[in-house]
Every structure is written in structure tokens, then in C-alpha cells.
N, CA, C and O atoms as a MOPAC input file, in Angstrom:
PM7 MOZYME 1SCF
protein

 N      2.55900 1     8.32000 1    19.06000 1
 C      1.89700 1     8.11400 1    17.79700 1
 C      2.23000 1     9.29000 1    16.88300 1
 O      2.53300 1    10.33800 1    17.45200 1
 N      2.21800 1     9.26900 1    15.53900 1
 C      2.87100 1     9.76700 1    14.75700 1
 C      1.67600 1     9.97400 1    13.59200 1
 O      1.17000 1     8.95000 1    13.13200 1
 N      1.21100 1    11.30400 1    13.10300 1
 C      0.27600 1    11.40300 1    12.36000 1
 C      1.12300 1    11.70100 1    10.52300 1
 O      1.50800 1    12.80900 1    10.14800 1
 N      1.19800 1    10.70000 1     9.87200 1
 C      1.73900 1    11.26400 1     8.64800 1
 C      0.72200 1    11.59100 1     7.56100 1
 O     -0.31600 1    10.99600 1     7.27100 1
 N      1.29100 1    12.71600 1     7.01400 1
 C     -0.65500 1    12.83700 1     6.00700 1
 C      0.25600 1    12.57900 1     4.55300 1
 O      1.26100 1    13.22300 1     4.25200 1
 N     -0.27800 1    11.62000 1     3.84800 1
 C     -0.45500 1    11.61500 1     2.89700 1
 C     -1.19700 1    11.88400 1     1.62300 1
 O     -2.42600 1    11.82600 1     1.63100 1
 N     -0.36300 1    12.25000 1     0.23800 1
 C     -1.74100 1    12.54300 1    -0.68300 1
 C     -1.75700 1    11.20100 1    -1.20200 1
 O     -0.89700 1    10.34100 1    -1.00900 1
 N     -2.72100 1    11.11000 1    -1.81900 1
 C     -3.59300 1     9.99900 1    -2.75700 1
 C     -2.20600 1     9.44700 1    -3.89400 1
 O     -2.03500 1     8.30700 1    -4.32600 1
 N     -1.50900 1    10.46700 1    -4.11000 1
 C     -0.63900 1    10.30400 1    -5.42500 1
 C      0.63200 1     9.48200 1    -4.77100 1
 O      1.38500 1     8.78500 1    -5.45100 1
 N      0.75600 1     9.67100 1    -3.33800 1
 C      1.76300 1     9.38900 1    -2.56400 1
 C      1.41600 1     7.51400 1    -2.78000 1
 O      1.95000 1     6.67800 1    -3.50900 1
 N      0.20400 1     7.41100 1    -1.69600 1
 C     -0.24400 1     6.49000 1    -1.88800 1
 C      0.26200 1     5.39900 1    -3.01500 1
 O      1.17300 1     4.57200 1    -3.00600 1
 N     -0.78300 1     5.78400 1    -4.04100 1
 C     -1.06800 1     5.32200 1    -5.65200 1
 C      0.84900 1     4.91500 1    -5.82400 1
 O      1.21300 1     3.74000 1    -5.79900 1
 N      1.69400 1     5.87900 1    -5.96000 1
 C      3.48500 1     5.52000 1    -5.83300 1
 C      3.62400 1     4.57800 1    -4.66000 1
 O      4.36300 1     3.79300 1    -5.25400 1
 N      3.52600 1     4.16500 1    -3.74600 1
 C      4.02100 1     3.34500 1    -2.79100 1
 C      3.63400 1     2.17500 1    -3.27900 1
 O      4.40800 1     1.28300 1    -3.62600 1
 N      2.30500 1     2.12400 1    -3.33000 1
 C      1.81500 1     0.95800 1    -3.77800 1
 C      1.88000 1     0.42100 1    -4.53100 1
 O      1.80600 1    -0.80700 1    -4.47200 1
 N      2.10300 1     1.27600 1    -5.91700 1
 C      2.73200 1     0.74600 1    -6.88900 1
 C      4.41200 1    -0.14100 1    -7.00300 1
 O      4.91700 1    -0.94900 1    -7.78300 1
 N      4.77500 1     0.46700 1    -5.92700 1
 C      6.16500 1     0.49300 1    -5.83900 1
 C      6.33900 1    -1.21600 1    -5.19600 1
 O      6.95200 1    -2.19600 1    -5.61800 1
 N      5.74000 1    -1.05000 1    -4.36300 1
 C      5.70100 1    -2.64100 1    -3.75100 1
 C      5.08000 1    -3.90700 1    -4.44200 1
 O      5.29800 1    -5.07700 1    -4.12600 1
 N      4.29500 1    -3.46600 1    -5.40600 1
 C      3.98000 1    -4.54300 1    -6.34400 1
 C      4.90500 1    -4.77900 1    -7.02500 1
 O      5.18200 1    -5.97900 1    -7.04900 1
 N      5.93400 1    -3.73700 1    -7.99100 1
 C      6.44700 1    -4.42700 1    -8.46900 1
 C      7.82200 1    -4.85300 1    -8.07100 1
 O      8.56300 1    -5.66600 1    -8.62300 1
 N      8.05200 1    -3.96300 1    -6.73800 1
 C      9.03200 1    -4.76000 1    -5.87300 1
 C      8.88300 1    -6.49100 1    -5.72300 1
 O      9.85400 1    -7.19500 1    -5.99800 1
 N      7.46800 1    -7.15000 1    -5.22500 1
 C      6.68400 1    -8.31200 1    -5.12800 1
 C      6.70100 1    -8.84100 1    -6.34100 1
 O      7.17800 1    -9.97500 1    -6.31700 1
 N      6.31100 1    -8.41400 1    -7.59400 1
 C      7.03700 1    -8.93400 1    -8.76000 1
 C      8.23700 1    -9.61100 1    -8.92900 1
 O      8.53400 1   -10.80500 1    -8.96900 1
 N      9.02700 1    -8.28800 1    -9.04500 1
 C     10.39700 1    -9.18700 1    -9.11000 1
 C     11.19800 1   -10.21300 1    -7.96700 1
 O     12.25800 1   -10.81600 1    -8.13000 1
 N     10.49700 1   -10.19200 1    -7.01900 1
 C     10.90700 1   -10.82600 1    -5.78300 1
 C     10.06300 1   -12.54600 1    -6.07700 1
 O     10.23200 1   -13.54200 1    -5.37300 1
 N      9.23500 1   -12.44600 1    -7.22700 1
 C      8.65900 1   -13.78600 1    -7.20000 1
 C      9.46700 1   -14.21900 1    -8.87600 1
 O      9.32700 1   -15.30600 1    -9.43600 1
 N     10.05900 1   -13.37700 1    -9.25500 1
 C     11.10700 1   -13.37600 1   -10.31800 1
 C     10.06800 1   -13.62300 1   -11.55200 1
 O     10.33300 1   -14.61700 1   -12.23000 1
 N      8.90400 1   -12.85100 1   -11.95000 1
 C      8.37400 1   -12.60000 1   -12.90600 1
 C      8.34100 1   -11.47700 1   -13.76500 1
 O      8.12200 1   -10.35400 1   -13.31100 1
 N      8.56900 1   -11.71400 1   -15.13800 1
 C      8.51900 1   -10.27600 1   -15.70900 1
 C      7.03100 1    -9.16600 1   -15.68000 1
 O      6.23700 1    -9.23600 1   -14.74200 1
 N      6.89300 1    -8.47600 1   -16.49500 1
 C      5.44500 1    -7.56000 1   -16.77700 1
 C      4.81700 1    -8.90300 1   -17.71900 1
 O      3.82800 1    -9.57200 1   -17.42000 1
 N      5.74900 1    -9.08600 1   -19.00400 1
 C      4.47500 1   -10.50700 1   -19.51000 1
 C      3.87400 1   -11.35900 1   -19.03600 1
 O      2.79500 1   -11.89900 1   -19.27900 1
 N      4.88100 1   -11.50900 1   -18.09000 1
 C      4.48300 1   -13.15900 1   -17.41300 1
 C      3.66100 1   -12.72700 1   -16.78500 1
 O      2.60800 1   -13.35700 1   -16.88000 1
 N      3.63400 1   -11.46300 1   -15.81500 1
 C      2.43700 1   -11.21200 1   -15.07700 1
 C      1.14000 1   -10.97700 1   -15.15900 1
 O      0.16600 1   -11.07800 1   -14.41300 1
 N      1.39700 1   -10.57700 1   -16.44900 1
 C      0.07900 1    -9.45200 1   -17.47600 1
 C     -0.38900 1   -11.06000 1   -17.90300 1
 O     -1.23900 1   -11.40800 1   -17.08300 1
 N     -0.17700 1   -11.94700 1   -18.71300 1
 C     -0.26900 1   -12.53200 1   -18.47300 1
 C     -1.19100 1   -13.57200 1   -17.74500 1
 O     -2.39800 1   -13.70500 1   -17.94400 1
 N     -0.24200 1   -14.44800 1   -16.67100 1
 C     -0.98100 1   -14.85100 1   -15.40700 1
 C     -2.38300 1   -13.94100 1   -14.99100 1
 O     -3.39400 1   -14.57900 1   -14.69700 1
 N     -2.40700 1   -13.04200 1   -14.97900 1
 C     -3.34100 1   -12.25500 1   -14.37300 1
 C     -4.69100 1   -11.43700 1   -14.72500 1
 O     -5.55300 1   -10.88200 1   -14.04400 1
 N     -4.45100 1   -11.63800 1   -16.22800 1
 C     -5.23400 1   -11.02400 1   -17.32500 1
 C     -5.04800 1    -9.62700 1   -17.59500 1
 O     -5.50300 1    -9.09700 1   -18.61000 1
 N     -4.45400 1    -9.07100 1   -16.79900 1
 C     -4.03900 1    -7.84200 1   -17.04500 1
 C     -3.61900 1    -6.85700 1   -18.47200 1
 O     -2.57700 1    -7.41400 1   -18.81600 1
 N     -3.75400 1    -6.19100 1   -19.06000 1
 C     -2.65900 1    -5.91100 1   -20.08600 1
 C     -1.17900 1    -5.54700 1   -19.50300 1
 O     -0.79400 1    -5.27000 1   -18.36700 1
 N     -0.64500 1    -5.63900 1   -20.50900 1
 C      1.11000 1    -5.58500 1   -20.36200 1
 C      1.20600 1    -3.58000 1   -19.99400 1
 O      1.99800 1    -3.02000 1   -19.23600 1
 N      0.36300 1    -3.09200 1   -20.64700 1
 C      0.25900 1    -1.47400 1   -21.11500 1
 C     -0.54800 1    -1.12900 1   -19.30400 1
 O     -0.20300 1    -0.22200 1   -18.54600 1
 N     -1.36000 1    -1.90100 1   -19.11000 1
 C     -1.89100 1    -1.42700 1   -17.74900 1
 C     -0.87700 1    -1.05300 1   -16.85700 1
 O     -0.59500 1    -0.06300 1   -16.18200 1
 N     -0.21400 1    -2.67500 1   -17.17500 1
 C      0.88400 1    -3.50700 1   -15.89000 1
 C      1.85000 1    -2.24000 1   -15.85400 1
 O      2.05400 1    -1.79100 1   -14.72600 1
 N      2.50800 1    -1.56200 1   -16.97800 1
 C      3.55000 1    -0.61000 1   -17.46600 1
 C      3.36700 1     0.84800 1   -16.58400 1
 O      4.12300 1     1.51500 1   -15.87900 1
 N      1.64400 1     0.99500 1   -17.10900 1
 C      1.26200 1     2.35700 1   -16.41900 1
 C      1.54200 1     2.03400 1   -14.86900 1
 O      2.35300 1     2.60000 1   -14.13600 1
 N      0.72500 1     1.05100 1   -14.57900 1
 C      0.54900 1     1.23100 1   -13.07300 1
 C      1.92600 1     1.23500 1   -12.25100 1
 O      2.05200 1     1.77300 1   -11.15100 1
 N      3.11800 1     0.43900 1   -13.06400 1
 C      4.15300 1     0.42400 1   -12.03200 1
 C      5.32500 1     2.23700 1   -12.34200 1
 O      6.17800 1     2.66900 1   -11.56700 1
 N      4.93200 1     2.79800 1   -13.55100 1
 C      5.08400 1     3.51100 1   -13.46600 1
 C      4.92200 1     4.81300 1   -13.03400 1
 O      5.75500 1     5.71500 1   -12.95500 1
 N      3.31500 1     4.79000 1   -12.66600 1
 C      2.42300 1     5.97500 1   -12.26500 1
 C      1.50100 1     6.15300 1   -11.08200 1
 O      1.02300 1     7.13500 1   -10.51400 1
 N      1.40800 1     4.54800 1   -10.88100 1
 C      0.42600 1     4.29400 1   -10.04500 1
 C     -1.18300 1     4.49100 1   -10.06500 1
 O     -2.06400 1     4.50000 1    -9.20600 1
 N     -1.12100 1     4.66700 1   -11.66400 1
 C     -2.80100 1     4.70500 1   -11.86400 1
 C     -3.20300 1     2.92700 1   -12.57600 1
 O     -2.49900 1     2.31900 1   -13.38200 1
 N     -4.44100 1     2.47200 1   -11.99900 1
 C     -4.96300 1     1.48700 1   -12.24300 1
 C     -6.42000 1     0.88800 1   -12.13900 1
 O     -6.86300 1     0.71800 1   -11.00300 1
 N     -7.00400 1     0.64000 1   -12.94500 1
 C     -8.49600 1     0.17400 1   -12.19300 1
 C     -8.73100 1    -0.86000 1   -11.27500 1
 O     -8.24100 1    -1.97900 1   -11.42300 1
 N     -9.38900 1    -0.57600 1   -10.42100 1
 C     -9.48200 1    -1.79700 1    -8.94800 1
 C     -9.25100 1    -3.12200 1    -9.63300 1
 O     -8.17700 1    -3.70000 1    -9.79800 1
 N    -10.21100 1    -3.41600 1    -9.92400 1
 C    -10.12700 1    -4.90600 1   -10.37400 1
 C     -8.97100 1    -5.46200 1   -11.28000 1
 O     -8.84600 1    -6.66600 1   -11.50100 1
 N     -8.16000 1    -4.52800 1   -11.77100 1
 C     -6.86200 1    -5.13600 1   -12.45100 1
 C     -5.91300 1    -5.14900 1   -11.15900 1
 O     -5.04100 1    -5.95300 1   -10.82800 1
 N     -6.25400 1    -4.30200 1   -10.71200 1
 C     -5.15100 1    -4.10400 1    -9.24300 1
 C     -5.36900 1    -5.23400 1    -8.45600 1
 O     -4.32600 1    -5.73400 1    -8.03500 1
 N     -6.47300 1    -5.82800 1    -8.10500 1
 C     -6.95000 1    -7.04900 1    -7.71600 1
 C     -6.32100 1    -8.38800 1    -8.21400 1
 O     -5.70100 1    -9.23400 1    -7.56900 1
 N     -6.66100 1    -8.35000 1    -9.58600 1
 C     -6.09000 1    -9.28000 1   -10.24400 1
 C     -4.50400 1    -9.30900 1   -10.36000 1
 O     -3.91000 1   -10.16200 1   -11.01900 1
 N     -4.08900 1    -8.63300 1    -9.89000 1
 C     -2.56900 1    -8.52800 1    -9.64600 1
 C     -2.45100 1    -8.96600 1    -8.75600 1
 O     -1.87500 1   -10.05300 1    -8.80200 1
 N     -2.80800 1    -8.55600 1    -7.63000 1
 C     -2.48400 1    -9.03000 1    -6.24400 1
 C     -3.19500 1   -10.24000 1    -5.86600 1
 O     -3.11400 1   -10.53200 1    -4.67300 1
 N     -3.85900 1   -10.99100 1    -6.60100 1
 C     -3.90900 1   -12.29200 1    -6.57100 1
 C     -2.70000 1   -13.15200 1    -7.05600 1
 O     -2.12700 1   -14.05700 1    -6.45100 1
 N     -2.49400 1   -12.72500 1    -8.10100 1
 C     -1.35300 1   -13.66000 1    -8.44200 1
 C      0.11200 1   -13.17900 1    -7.88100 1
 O      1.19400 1   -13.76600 1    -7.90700 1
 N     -0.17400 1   -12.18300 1    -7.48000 1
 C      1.20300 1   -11.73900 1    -6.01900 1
 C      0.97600 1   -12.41500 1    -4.57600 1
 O      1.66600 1   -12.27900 1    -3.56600 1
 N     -0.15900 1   -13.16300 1    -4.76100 1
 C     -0.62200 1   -13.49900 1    -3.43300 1
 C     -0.87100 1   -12.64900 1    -2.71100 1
 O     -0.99000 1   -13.01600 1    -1.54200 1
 N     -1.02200 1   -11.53300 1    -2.91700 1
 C     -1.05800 1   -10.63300 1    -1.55800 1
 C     -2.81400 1    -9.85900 1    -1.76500 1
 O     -2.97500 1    -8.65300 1    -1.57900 1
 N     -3.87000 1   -10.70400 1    -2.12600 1
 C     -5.23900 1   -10.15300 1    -2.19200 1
 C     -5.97800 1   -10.71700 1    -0.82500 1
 O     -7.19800 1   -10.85000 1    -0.74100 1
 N     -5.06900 1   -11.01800 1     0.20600 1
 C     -6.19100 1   -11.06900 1     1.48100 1
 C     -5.67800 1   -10.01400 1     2.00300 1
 O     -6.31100 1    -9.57700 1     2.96300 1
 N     -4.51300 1    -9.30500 1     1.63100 1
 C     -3.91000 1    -7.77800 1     2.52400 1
 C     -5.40500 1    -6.95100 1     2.25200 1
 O     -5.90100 1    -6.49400 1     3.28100 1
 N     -6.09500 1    -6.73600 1     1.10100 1
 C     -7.10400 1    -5.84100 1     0.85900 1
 C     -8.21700 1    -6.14400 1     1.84300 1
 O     -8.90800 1    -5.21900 1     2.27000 1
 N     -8.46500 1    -7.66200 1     2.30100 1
 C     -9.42600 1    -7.22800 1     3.52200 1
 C     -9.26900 1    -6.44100 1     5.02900 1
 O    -10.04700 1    -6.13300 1     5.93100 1
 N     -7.85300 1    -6.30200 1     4.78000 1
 C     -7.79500 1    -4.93600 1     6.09400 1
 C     -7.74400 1    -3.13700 1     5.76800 1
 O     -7.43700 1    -2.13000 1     6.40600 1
 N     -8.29900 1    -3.49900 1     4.22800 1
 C     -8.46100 1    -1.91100 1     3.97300 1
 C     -9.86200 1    -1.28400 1     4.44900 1
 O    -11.01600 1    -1.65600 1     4.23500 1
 N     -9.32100 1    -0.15300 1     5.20100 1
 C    -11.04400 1     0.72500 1     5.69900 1
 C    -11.56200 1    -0.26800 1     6.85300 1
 O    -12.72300 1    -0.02100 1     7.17800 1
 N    -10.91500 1    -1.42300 1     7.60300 1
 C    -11.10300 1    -1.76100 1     8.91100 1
 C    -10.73600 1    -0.67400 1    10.09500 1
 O     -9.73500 1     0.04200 1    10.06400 1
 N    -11.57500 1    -0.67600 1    10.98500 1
 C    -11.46500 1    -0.24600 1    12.25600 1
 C    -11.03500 1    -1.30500 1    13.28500 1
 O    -11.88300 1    -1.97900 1    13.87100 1
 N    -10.07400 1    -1.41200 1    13.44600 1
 C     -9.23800 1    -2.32200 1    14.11800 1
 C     -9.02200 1    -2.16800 1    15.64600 1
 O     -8.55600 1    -3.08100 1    16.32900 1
 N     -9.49200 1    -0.61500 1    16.28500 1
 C     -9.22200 1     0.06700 1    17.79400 1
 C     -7.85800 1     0.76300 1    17.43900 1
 O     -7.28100 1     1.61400 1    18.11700 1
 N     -7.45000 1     0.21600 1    16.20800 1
 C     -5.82000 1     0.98300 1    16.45700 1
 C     -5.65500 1     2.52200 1    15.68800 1
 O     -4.75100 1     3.34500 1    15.83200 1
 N     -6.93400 1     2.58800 1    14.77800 1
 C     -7.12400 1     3.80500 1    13.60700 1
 C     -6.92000 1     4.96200 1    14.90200 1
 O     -6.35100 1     4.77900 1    15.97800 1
 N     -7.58700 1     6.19200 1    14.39500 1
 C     -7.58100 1     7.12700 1    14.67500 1
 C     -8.88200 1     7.55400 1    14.92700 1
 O     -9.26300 1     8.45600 1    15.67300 1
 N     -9.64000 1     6.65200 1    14.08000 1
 C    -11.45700 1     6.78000 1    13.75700 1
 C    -12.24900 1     6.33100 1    15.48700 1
 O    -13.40200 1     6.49100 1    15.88700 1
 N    -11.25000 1     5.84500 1    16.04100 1
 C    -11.97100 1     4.69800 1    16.97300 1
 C    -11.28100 1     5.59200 1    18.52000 1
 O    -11.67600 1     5.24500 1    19.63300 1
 N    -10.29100 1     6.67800 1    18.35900 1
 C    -10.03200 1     7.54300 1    19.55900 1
 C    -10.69600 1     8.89900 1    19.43300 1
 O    -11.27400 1     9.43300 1    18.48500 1
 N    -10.43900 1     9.30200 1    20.68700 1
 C    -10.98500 1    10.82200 1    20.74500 1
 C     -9.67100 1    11.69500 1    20.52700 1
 O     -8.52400 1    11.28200 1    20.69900 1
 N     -9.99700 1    12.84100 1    20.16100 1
 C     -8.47200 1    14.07500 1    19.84100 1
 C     -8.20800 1    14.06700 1    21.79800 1
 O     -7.03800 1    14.43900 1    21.88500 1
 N     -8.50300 1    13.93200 1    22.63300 1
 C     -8.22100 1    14.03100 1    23.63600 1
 C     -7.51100 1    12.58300 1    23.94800 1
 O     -6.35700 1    12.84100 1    24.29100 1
 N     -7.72400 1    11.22400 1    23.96700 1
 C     -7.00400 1     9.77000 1    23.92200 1
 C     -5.80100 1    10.08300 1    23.17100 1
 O     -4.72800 1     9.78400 1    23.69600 1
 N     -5.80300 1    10.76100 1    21.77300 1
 C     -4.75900 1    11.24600 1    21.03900 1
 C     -3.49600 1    11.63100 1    21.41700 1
 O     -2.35100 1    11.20700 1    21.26700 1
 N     -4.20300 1    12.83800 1    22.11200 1
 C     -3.07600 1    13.80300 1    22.61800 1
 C     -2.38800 1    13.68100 1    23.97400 1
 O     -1.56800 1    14.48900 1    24.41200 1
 N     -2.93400 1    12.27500 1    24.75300 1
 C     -2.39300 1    12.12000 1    26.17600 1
 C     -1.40600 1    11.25900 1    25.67300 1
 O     -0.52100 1    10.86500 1    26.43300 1
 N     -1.43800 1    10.88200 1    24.38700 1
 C      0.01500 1     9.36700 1    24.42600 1
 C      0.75100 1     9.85500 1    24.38500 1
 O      0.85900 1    10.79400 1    23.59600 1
 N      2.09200 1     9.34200 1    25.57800 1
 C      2.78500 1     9.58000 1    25.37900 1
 C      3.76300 1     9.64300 1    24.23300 1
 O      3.72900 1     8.50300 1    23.76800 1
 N      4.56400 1    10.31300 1    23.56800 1
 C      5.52200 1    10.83900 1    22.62300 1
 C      6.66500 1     9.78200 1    22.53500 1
 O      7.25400 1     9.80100 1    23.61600 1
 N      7.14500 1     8.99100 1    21.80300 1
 C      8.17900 1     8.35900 1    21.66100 1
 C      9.43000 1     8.68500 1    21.40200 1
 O      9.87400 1     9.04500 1    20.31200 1
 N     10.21400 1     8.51700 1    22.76400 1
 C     11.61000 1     9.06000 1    22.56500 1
 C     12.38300 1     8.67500 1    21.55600 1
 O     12.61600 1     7.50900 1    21.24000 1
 N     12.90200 1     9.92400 1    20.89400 1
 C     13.60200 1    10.33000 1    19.67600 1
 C     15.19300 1     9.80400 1    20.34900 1
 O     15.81900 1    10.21400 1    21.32700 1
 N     15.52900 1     8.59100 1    19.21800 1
 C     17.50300 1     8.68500 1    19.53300 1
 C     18.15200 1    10.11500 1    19.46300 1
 O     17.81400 1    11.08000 1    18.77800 1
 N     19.31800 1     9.95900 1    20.48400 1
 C     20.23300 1    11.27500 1    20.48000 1
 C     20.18400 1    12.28800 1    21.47000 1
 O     19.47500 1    12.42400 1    22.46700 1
 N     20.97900 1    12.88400 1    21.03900 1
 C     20.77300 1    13.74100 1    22.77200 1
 C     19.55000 1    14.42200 1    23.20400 1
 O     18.73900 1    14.88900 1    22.40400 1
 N     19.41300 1    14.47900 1    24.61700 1
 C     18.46300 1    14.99600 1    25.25300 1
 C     18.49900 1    16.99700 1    25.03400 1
 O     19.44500 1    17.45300 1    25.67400 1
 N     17.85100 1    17.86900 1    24.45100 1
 C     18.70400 1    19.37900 1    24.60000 1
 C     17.58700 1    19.65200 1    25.65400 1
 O     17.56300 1    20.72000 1    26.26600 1

């Protein structure tokens, strides 16, 4: 297992990034989306540029991306988090061998 820490800003960029990856993959522009979605065009602009957005426009995006049932696995405890082991369960897993030589 592999602990990556991210900041918030990291986040806010990824996510942004895949929406409007998901955008153009459903071959819609920012109007059409802003649009469809009620969004403004100026939101739609910021957010894929910056990754700042208010929930509920972000929502309303990812409805019409289809992708607003992904948000019911946000902040689940699934057994697989980190929330749900001990630092001792943690630290017994084994390490996943890295390709390439053994030194």
C-alpha cells in the first residue's frame, strides 16, 4: 500500500481535469454544457481552469456528465480506507514489488 498525500489544490486540478476530459469525450463544448446544466459559461471556464467551484454547480455538472452517482462514494468507509486499519495492520502489508532489478 502506497500512502500519497495530497493538497486540496492538487485535488481541486485533477478533478477538474477529468471533467473536462469527460466533456470533451461526450463531444460537448463549455456552452453546450453551461448550458445543459445551468451552470454559467464563466463558472464552467474558472473551474476547468483552476479548479475552483461551488458544490452544487459541480454537481450539476456531473449530472449531465453522468458521473453524479461517483459522489456517493465520497467520505465512505469501505474497509479499504486507512480510517478502518490500525498503523500496526498498515505497516505489516506487505510492500509491492517494484519492476527492475533486485540491488
Amino acid at each position: 500500500m502506497s500512502i500519497e498525500l495530497k493538497t486540496p489544490r492538487d485535488v481541486q486540478r485533477e478533478l477538474a481535469g477529468r471533467f473536462k476530459a469527460r466533456r470533451l469525450a461526450m463531444n460537448l463544448t463549455r456552452e453546450g454544457l453551461a448550458a445543459r446544466s445551468g451552470v454559467s459559461w464563466s463558472s464552467l471556464k474558472r473551474f476547468e481552469h483552476t479548479g475552483l467551484i461551488a458544490l452544487d454547480s459541480l454537481l450539476k455538472l456531473a449530472l449531465v456528465l453522468e458521473c453524479l452517482g461517483d459522489f456517493d462514494r465520497v467520505c465512505v468507509d469501505d474497509g479499504r480506507g486507512l480510517a478502518s486499519k490500525s498503523l500496526d495492520e498498515i505497516l505489516s502489508e506487505p510492500k509491492p514489488r517494484r519492476k527492475g532489478r533486485i540491488k
